[in-house]
C-alpha positions as CSV (number, residue, x, y, z in Angstrom):
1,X,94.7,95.3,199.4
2,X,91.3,97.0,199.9
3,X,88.6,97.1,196.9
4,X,89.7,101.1,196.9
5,X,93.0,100.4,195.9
6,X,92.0,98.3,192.9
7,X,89.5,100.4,191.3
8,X,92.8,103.2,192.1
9,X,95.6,100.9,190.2
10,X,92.8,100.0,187.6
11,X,91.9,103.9,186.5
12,X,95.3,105.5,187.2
13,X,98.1,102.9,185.5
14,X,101.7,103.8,186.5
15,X,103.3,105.9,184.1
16,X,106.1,104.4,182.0
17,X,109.4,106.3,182.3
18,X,110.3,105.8,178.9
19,X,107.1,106.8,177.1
20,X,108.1,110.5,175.2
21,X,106.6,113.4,176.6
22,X,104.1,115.0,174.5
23,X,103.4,118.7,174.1
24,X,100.0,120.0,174.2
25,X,98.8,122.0,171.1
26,X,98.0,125.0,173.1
27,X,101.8,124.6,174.4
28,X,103.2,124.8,170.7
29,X,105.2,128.2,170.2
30,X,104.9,128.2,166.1
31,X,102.7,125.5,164.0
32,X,104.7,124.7,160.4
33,X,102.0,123.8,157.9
34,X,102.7,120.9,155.5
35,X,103.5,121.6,152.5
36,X,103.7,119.4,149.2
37,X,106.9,120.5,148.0
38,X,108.6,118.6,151.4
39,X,110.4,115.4,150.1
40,X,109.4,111.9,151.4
41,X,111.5,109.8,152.0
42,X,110.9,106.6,149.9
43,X,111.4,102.4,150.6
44,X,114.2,102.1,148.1
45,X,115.6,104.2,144.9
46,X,116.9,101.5,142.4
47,X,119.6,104.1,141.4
48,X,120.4,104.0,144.9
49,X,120.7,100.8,145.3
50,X,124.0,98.7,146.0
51,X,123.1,95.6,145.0
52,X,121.1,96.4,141.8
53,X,122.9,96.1,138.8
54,X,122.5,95.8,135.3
55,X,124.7,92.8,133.5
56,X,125.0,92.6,129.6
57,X,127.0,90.4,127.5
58,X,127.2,90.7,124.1
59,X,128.2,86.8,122.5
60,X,127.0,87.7,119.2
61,X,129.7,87.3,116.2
62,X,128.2,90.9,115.2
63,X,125.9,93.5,115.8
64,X,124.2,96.3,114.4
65,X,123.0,99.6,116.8
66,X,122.3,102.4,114.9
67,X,118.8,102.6,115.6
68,X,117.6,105.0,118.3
69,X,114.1,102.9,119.4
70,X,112.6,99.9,119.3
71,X,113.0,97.6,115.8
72,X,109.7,96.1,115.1
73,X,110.3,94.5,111.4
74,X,113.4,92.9,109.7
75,X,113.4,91.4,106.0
76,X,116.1,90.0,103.8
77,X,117.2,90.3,100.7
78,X,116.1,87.5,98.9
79,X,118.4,86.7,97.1
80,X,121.1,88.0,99.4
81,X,120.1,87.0,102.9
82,X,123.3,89.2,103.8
83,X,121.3,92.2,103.2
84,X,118.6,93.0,105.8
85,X,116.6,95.7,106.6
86,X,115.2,97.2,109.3
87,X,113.0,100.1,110.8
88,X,111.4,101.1,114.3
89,X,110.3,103.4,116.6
90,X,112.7,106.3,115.4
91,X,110.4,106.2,112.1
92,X,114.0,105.0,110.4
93,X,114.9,102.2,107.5
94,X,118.5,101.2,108.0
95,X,119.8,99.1,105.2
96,X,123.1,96.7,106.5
97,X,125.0,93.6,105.7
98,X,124.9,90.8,108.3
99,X,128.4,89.6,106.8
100,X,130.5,89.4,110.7
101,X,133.8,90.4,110.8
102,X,136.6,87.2,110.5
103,X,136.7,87.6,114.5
104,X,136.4,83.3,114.8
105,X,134.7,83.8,118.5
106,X,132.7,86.1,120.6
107,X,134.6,88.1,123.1
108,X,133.5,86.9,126.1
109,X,135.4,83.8,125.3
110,X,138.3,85.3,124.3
111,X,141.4,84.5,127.0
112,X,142.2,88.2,127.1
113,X,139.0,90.5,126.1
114,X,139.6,93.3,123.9
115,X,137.4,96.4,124.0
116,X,133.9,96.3,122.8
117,X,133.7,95.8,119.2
118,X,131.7,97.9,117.0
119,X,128.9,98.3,115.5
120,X,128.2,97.5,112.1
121,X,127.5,100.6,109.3
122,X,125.0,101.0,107.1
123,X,124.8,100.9,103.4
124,X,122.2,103.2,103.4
125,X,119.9,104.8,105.8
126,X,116.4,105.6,104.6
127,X,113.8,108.6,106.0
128,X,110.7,109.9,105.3
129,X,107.8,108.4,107.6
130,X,106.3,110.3,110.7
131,X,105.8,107.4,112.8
132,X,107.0,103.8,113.5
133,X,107.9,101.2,110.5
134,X,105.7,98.7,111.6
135,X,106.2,96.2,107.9
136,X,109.5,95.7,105.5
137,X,109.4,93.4,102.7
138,X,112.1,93.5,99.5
139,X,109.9,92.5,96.5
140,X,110.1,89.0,95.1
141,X,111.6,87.4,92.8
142,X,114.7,89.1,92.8
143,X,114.2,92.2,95.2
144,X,114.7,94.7,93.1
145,X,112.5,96.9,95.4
146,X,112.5,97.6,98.9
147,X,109.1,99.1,100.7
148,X,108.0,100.0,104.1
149,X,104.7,100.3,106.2
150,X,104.3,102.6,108.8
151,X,102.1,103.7,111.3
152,X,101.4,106.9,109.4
153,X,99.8,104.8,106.9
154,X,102.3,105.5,104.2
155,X,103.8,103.2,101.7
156,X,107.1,104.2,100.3
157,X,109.3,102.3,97.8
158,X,113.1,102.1,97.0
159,X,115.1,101.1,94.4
160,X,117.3,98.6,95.9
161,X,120.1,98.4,92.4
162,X,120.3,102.5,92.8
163,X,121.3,102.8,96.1
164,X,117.7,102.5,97.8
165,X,116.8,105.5,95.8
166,X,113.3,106.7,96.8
167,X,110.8,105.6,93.8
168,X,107.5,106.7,95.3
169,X,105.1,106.8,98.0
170,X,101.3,106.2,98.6
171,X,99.1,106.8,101.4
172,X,95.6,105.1,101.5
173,X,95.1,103.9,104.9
174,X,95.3,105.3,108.8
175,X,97.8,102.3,109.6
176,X,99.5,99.8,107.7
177,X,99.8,96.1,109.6
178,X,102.0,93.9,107.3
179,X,103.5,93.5,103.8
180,X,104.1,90.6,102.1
181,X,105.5,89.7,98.5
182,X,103.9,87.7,95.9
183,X,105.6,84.8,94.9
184,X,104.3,84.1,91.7
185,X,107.2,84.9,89.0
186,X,104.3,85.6,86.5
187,X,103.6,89.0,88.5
188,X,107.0,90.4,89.7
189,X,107.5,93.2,92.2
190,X,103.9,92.6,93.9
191,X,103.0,92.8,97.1
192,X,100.0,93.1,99.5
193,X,99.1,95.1,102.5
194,X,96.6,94.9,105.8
195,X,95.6,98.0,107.3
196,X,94.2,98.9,110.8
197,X,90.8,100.0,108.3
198,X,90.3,96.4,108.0
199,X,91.3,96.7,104.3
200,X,93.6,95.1,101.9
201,X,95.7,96.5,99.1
202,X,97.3,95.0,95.9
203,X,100.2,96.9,94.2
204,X,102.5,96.0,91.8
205,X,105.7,98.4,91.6
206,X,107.3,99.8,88.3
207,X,110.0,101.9,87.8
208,X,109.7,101.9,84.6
209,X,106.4,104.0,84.9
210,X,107.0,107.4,85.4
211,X,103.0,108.6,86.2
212,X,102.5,105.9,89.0
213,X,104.7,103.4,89.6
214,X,102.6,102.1,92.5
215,X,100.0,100.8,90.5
216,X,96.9,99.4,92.8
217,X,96.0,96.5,91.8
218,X,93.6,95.1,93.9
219,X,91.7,97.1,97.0
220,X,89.0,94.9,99.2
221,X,87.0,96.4,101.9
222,X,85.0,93.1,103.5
223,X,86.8,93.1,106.8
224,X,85.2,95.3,109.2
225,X,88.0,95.5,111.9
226,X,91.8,95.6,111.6
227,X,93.3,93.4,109.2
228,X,96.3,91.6,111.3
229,X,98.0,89.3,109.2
230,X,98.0,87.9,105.3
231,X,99.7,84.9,103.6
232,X,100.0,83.9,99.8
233,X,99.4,80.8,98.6
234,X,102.7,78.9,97.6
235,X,102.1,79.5,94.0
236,X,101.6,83.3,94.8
237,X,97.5,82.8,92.9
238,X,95.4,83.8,95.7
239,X,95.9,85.7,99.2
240,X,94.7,84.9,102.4
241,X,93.9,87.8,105.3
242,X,92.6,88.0,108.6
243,X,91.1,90.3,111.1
244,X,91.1,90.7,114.5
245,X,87.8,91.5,116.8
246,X,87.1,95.5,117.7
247,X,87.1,96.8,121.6
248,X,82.7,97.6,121.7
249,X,79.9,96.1,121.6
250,X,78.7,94.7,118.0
251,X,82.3,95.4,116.8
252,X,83.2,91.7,116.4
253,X,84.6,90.3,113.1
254,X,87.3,88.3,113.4
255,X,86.8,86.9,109.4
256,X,89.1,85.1,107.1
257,X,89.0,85.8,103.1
258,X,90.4,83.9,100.3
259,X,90.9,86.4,97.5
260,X,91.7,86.0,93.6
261,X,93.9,89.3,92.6
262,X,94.7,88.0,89.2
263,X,91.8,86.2,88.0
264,X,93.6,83.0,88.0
265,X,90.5,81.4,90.4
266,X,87.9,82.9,88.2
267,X,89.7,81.3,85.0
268,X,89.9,78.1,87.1
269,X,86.4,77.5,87.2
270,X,86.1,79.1,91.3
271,X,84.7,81.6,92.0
272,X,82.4,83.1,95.1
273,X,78.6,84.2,95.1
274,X,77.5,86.4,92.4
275,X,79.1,90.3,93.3
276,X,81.7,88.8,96.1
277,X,84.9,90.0,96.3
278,X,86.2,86.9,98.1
279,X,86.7,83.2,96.5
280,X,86.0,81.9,100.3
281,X,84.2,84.0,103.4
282,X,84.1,82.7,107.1
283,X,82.9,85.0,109.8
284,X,81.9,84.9,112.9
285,X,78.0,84.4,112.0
286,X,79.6,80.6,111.6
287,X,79.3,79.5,115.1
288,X,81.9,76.5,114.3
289,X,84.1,79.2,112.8
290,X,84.0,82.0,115.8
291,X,87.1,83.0,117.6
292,X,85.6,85.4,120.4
293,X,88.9,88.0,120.4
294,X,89.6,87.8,116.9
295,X,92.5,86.0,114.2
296,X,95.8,87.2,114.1
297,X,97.7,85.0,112.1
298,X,97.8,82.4,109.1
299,X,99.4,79.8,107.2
300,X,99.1,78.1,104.0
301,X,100.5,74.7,103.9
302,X,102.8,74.4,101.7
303,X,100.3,72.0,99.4
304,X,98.0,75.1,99.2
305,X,95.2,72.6,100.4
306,X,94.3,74.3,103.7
307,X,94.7,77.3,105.3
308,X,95.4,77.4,109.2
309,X,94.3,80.8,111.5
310,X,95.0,81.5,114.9
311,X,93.4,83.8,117.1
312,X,92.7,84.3,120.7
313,X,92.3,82.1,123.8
314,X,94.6,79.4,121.7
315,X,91.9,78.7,119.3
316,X,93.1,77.5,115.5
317,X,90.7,76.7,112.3
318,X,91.9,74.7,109.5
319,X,90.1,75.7,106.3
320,X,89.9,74.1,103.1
321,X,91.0,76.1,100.1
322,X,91.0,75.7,96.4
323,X,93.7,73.7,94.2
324,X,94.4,75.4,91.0
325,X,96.6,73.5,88.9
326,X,98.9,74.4,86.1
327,X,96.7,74.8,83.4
328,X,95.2,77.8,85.3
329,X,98.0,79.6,84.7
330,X,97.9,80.5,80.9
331,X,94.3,81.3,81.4
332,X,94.9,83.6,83.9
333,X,95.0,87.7,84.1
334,X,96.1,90.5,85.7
335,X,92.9,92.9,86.3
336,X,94.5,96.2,87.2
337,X,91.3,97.6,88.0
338,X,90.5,98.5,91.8
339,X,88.1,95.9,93.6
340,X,84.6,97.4,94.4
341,X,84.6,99.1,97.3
342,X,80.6,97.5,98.8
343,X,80.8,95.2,101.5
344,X,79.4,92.5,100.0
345,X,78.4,89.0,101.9
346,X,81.1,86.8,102.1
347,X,80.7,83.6,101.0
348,X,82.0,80.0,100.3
349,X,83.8,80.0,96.4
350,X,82.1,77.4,94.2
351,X,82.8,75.9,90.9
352,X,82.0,76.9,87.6
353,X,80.9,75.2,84.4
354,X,84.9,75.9,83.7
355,X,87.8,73.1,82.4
356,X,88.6,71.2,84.7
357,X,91.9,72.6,86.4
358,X,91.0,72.4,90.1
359,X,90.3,70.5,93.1
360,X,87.7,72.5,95.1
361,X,85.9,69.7,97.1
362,X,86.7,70.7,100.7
363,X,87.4,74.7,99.9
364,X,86.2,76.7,102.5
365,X,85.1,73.9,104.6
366,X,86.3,74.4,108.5
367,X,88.5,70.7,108.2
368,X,89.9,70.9,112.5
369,X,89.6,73.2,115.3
370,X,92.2,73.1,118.0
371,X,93.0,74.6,120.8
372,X,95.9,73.4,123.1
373,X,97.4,76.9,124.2
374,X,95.8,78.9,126.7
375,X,96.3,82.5,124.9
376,X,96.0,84.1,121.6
377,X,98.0,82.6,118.5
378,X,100.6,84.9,117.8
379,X,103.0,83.0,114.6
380,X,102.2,79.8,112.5
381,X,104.6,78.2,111.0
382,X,104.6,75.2,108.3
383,X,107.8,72.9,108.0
384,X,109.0,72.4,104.6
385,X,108.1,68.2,103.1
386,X,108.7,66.2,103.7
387,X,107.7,66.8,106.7
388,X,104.3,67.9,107.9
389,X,104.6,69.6,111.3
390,X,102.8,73.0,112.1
391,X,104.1,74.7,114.9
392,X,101.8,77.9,116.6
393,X,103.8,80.1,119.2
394,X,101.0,81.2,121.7
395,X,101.2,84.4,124.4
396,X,101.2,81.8,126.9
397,X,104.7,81.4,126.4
398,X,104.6,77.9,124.9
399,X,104.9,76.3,121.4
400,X,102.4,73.5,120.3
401,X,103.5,70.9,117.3
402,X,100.7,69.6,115.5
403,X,101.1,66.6,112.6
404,X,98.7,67.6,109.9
405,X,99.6,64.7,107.8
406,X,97.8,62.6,110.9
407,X,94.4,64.6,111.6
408,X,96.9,67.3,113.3
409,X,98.0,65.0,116.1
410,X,99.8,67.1,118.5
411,X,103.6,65.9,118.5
412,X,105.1,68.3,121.0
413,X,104.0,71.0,123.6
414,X,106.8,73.0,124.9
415,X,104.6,74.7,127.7
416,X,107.7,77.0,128.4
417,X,109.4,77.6,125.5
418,X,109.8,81.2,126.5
419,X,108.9,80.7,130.3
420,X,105.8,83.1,130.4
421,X,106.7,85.7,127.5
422,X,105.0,85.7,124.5
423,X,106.5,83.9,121.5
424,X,106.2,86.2,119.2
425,X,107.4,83.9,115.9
426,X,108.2,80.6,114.7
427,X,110.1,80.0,111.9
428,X,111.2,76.5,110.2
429,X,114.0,76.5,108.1
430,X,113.9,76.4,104.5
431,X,113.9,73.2,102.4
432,X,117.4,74.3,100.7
433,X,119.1,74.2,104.1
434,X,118.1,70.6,104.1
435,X,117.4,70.7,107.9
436,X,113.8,71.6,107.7
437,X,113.0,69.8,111.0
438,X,115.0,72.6,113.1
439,X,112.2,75.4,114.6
440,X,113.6,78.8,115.1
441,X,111.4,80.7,117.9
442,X,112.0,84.4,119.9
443,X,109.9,86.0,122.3
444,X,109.1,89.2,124.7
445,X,112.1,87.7,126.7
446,X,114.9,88.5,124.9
447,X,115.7,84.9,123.7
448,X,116.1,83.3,120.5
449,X,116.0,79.6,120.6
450,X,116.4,76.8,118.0
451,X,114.5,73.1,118.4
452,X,115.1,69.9,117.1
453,X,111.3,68.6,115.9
454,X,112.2,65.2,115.3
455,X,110.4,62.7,117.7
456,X,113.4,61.3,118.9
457,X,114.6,64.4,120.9
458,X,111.5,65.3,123.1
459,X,113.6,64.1,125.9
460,X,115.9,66.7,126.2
461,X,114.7,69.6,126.8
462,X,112.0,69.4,124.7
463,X,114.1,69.2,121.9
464,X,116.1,72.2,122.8
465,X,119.3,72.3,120.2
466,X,120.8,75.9,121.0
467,X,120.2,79.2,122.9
468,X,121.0,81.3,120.0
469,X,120.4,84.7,121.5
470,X,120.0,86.2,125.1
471,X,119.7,89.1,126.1
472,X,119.6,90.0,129.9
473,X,119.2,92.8,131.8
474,X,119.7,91.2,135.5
475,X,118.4,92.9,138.7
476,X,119.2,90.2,141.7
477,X,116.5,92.1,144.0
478,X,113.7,92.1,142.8
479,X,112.2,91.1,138.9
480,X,112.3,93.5,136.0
């Protein structure tokens, strides 16, 4: 082959037969324009999809549907735990018994199903807020009040021997957080409140009072971010808040307050520096104290000796608090008068030249700092003696059990408790049920699960007892 062959072969390449024909754009007849309205076809349509599907299985003994939208708080009746309440997203209170029907097993293990049972019907069903229910709590001792907390910031009451007739309503916040009851017999029917303002609220509810039967108590204004989560002490004398940390710059707080609603501290002999609302103060100015993302939960043992926080990254303080003993108690009064509103600096509670009815050596001294989990602390939960296990679900997915009786040795670590959802509570039971040791925990997936804490069952699975509740919605293709 000659040299002007190749350089021929090299700039002319045979044409492929089965290479399309294109037109030339002067050879087009009519150009289309694209428009946007055209429809593209897509990779997949889940709808159209064969082999998606949704499978649900209801093995409950009972269930209750009537809400329209999410439920984000439950609370019993405490002295019928038959009774619960519950509100959500469709800005609804339902009131229902939890009694299940005699049906002895679910109906997926029935031999022949019958149809899908129903639902069960409200005893009442309670209105009136503009936005979600975000906090439910019947009054203690004997519940004879029922009140919510919504996102509209109101706070309504119900009279729970009169049909959950509506008693009143207050609104003093943009948000309200949570609501928890006093337990202190020597002030019935009160209960406290956290607010996205960072402040906390004391009101005791009277029927009896026709001009304001939500009497404020208490108001306190030293958090400067939202307040995300309160606790009483067991004998119901003092209350315990936190705060989380703010989205900009110079917005941290992230503080924890011990507070004295009735005076009972102050008749103790405690009390904080002169003009403080608080009995104890910690903030992040205390670099030992500091939880960079903020607190959003607490404890109390159930000595009252320490309080436990948890906040983000997995980090948990252990603070000392105030013993007031008995004699306290006929000392002690209710000041119905509405806290000072200055945000004064908070401060460690000392002691007084008072009698001598407390132990105060180690209140409001930081007593451990853990951190095993790997996101923020979501629940705490103590275990009733006399045992002395603490158990903190995390949004890592995992539960950590601490011994507090041994310098909070960590017992257990169930890394996936919930696989990677957040555990959203723990909950021991209560002394009465005389299985204290059992650890009831849900999360984001769906699950509700039950654990034997006793060391001798780490083995299997962790100390897995039960899979109470799951509920599923299955895609085989891809992950929901």
């Amino acid at each position: 082959m000659t040299s002007s062959n190749i350089h021929s072969d090299l700039s002319e390449p045979p044409a492929d037969d089965d290479e399309p024909a294109l037109l030339d754009a002067s050879e087009a007849a009519e150009e289309i324009p694209e428009s946007d309205d055209v429809d593209h076809p897509m990779d997949s349509d889940p709808e159209d999809d064969p082999e998606t599907s949704i499978q649900l299985q209801n093995d409950s003994i009972a269930h209750f549907d009537s809400h329209k939208d999410s439920i984000f708080s439950i609370a019993q009746h405490p002295n019928d735990p038959s009774i619960v309440a519950t509100g959500g997203g469709d800005d609804t209170t339902y009131i229902w018994l939890s009694d299940p029907p005699s049906r002895p097993l679910p109906t997926s293990y029935e031999t022949a199903p019958s149809a899908e049972r129903e639902s069960l019907q409200p005893l009442a069903k309670l209105a009136g807020h503009t936005d979600s229910i975000n906090a439910l709590t019947f009054t203690l001792p004997n519940g004879e009040y029922l009140l919510s907390g919504g996102l509209d910031g109101l706070l309504r009451a119900h009279i729970t021997q009169s049909n959950y007739k509506f008693l009143s309503s207050t609104q003093e916040v943009p948000e309200i957080n949570f609501l928890t009851p006093c337990p202190n017999p020597r002030y019935p029917n009160t209960i406290a409140l956290g607010a996205s303002d960072g402040s906390v609220w004391v009101y005791t509810i009277d029927a009896s009072d026709p001009n304001t039967p939500l009497q404020v108590l208490q108001a306190y204004y030293l958090h400067t971010q939202t307040c995300t989560a309160g606790a009483w002490t067991p004998d119901g004398k003092m209350l315990a808040t936190v705060s989380a940390c703010g989205e900009g710059e110079g917005e941290d707080d992230g503080s924890f307050y011990l507070w004295d609603p009735f005076g009972e501290a102050a008749a103790a002999g405690i009390t904080g520096s002169a003009g403080s609302q608080a009995v104890i103060g910690l903030t992040m100015e205390d670099q030992r104290f500091a939880v960079e993302g903020g607190l959003y939960s607490v404890a109390i043992a159930p000595s009252g000796a320490f309080a436990v926080v948890g906040g983000a990254g997995g980090m948990i303080r252990v603070i000392g608090l105030p013993r007031l003993a008995a004699a306290a108690t006929d000392s002690g009064s209710i000041n119905t008068q509405k806290g000072s509103s200055a945000k004064n600096k908070p401060s460690v509670g000392k002691r007084s030249n008072g009698p001598d009815t407390t132990t105060s050596g180690q209140a409001g001294q930081i007593l451990a700092s853990l951190q095993i989990q790997t996101d923020g602390i979501e629940t705490l939960s103590f275990s009733p003696p006399p045992l002395s296990l603490l158990a903190a679900g995390s949004v890592d997915g995992s539960i950590a059990i601490f011994d507090h009786a041994h310098r909070f040795a960590m017992r257990r670590h169930i890394k996936d408790a919930h696989e990677e959802y957040a555990v959203i509570k723990v909950d021991f039971l209560d002394q009465e049920s005389g299985r204290g040791y059992l650890l009831t925990s849900c999360g984001n997936d769906g699950v509700v699960r039950r654990w034997d804490t006793r060391g001798g069952t780490a083995a299997g699975g962790m100390g897995l007892v039960v899979l109470l509740i799951k509920f599923t919605l299955y895609r085989p293709i891809e992950r929901l």
